[in-house]
C-alpha positions as CSV (number, residue, x, y, z in Angstrom):
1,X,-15.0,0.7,-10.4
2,X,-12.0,-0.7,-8.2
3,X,-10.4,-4.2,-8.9
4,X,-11.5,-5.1,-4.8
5,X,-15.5,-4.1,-5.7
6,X,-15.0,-6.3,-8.8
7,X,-13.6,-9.0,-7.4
8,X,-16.7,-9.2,-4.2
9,X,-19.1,-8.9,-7.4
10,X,-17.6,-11.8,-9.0
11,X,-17.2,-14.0,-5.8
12,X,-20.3,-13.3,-4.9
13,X,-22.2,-14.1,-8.2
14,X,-20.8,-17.5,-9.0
15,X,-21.5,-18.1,-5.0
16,X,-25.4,-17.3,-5.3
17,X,-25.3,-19.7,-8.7
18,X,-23.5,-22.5,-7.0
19,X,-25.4,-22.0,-4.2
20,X,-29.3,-21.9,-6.5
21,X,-27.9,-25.0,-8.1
22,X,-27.3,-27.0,-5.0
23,X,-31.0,-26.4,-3.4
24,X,-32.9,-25.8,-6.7
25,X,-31.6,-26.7,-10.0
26,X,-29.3,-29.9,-9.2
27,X,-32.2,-31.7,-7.8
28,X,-34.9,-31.1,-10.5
29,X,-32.0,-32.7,-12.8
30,X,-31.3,-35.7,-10.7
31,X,-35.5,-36.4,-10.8
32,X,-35.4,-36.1,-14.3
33,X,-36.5,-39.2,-16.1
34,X,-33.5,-38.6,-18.4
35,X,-30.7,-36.8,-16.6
36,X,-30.7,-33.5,-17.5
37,X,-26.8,-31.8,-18.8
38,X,-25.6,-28.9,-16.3
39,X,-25.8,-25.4,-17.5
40,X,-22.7,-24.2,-18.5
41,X,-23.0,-21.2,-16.7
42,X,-23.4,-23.5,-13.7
43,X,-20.5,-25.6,-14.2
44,X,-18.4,-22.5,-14.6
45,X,-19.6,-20.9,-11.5
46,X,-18.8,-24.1,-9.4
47,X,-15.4,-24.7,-10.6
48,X,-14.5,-20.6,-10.3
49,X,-16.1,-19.4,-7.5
50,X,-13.9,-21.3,-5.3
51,X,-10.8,-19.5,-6.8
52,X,-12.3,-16.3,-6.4
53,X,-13.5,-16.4,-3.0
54,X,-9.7,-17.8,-1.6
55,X,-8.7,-14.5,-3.8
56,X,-10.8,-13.0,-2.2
57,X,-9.7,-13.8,1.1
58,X,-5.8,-13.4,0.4
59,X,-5.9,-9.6,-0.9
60,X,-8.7,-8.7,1.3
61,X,-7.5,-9.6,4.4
62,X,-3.8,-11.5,4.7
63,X,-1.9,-9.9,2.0
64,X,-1.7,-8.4,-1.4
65,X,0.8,-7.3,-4.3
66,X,1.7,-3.6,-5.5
67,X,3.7,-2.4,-8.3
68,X,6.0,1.1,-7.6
69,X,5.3,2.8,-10.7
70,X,7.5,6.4,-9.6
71,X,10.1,7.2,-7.5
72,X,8.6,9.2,-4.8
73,X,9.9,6.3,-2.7
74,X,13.7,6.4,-3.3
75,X,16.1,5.0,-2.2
76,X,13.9,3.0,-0.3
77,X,11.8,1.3,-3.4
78,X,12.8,1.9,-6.7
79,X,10.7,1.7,-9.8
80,X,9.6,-1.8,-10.8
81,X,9.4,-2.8,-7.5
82,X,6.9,-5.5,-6.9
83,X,6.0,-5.4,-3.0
84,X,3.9,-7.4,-0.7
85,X,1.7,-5.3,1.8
86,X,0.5,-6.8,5.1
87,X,-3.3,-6.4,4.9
88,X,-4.3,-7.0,8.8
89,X,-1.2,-5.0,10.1
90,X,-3.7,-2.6,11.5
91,X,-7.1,-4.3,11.6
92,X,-9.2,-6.6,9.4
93,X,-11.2,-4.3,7.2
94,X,-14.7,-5.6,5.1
95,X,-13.6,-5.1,1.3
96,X,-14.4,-2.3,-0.5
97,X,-16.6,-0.3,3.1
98,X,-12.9,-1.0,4.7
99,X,-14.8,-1.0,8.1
100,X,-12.4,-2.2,10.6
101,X,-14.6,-5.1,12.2
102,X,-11.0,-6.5,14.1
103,X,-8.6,-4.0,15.3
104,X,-4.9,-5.0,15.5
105,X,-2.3,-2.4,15.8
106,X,-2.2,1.4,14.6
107,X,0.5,2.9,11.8
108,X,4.0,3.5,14.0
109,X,6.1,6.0,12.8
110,X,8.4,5.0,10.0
111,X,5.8,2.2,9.0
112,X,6.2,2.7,5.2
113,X,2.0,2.4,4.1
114,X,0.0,1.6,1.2
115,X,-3.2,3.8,1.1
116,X,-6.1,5.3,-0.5
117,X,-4.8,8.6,-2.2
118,X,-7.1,11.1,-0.3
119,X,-8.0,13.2,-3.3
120,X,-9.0,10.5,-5.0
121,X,-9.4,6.9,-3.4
122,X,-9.5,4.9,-6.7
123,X,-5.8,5.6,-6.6
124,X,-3.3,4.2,-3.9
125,X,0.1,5.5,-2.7
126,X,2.8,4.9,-0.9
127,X,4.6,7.0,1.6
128,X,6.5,7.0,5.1
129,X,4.1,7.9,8.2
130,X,5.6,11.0,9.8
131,X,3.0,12.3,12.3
132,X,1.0,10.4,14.1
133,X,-2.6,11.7,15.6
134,X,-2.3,14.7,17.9
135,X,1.5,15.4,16.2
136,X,2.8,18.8,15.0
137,X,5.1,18.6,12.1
138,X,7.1,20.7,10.6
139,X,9.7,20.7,7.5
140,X,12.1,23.3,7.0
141,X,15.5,23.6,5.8
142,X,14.9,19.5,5.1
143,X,14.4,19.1,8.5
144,X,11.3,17.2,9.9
145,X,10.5,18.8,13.0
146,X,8.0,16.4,15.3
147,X,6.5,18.3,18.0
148,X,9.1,20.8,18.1
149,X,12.4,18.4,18.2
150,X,14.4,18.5,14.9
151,X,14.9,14.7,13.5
152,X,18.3,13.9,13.7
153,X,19.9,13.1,10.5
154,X,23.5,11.6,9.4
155,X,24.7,12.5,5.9
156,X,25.9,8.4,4.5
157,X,26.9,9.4,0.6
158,X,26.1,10.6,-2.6
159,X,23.2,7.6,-4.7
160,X,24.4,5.9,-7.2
161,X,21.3,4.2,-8.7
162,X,20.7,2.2,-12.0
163,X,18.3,1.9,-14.6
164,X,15.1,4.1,-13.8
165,X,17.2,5.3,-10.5
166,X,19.9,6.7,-12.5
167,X,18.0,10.0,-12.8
168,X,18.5,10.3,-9.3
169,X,22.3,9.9,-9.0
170,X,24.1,12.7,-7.1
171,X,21.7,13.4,-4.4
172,X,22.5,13.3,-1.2
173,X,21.6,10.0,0.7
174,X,20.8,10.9,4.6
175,X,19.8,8.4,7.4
176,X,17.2,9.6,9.7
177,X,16.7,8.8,13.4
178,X,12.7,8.8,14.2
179,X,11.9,9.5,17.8
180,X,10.7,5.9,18.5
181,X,14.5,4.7,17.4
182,X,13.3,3.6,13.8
183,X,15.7,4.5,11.1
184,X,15.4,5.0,7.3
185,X,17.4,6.1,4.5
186,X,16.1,9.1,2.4
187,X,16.9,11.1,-0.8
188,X,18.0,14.8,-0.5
189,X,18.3,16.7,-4.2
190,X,20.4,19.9,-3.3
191,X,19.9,20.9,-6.8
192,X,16.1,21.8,-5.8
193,X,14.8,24.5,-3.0
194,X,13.7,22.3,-0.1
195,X,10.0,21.9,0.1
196,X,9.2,23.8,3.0
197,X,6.0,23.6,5.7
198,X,5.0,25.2,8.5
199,X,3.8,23.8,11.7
200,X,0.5,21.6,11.0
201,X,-1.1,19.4,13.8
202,X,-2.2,16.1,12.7
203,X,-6.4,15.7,13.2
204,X,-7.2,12.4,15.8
205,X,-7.6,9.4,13.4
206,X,-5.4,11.1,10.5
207,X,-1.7,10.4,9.6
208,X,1.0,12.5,7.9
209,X,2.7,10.9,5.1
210,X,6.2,11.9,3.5
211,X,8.0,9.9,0.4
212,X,11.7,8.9,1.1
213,X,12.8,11.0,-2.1
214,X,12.2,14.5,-0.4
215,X,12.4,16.9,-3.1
216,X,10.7,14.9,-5.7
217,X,7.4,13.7,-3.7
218,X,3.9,14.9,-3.6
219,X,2.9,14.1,-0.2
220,X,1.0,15.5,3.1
221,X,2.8,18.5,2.3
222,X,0.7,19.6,-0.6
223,X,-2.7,17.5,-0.1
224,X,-2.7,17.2,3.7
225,X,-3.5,13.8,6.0
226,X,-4.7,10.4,5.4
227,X,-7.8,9.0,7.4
228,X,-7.2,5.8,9.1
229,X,-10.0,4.6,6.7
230,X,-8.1,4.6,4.0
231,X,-5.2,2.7,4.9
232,X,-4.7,-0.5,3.2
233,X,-1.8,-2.4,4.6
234,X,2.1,-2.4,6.2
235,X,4.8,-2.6,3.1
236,X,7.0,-5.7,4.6
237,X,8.9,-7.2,1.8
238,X,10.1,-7.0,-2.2
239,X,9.0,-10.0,-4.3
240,X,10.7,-9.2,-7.7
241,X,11.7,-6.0,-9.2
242,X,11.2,-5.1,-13.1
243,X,12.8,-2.6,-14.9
244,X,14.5,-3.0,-18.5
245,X,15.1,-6.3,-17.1
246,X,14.8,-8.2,-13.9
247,X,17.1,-7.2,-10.9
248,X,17.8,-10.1,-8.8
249,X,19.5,-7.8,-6.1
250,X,16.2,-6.7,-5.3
251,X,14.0,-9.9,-4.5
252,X,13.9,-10.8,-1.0
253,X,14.6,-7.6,0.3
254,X,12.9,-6.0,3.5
255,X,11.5,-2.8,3.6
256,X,12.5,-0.4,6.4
């Protein structure tokens, strides 16, 4: 059962018992010839269910916090990363049905996404959209190849990371130049063959996802598209980053 389903049960539940208390129970007490106590269980459900339902409201539909727990994402996020995600980026969604009832924008490419792992929707992911609906992709020779025109790519350095990232040091850091003028940093590990793919066409309301770290990311590659249904949000911003320790270099920063 997800946290989301959880928290509507919740919400919901102390709402019905605040709500049965207001028309039913509270005035049978206040006729009482001697005033009758509250129920616990009703006290608790009026003073919670307001925090709940403003919960409720924040990670539903304005905004909500994820933890990078690998580092399919570098250099981009690192492990212990602590990120907001823009929940209405691309449409307000019901909670747990994520039914777009108000449609806002769709995924760009570059837009680095939080969404519902395909293969299993209890679990979410992170990646970089690629292809867009009606897109041919390719990857060969760690080249992306968007309907037939090779991404152009500058070679900036070698990554020196710390911490967790320090298993990464050596590769190859390239910037890449999407089609729609967005650019990104990504990881190239030399040391590994290149995870090739042949030409795939992206289904109409599907996206194809890539991670930033190339060689070390299990991605639309190997498990294929991601409905629009089960995106959650737009990655905007780092909050506060954990690993061994807090990195202060970290908090505040945008995510491109």
């Amino acid at each position: 059962m997800s946290f989301e389903l959880i928290l509507v049960m919740i919400t919901a539940i102390t709402g019905v018992i605040t709500y049965i208390d207001r028309i039913i129970w509270r005035p049978k007490r206040l006729k009482a010839v001697v005033e009758a106590k509250e129920p616990l269980l009703v006290e608790y459900a009026r003073s919670l269910f307001p925090v709940f339902l403003v919960v409720l409201i924040l990670r539903s539909f304005i905004i909500e916090p994820f933890r990078i727990p690998s580092g399919s994402m570098y250099p981009t996020l690192q492990i212990g990363d602590f990120i907001a995600v823009n929940k209405f980026a691309y449409g307000v969604k019901l909670p747990v049905l994520q039914t777009t009832i108000i449609p806002v924008s769709d995924p760009e490419r570059g837009d680095v996404v939080v969404f519902k792992y395909p293969n299993d929707p209890a679990v979410d992911y992170i990646k970089r959209v690629v292809g867009l609906p009606g897109d041919e992709i390719t990857y060969i020779g760690r080249t992306i190849f968007i309907n037939g025109k090779a991404v152009k790519a500058k070679l900036i350095g070698k990554y020196q990371g710390s911490n967790s990232g320090a298993v990464m040091n050596g590769a190859a850091v390239v910037k890449e130049f999407f089609p729609n003028e967005t650019t990104h940093e990504v990881l190239l590990d030399m040391d590994k063959s290149s995870l090739d793919m042949q030409t795939v066409t992206v289904p109409e309301g599907h996206y194809f996802m890539m991670g930033d770290n190339r060689d070390h990311s299990n991605d639309s590659r190997f498990w294929g598209f991601v409905p629009e249904k089960n995106l959650k949000g737009k990655a905007f911003g780092i909050w506060m980053n954990w690993d061994n320790g807090v990195n202060f270099n970290r908090i505040g920063q945008g995510i491109q």
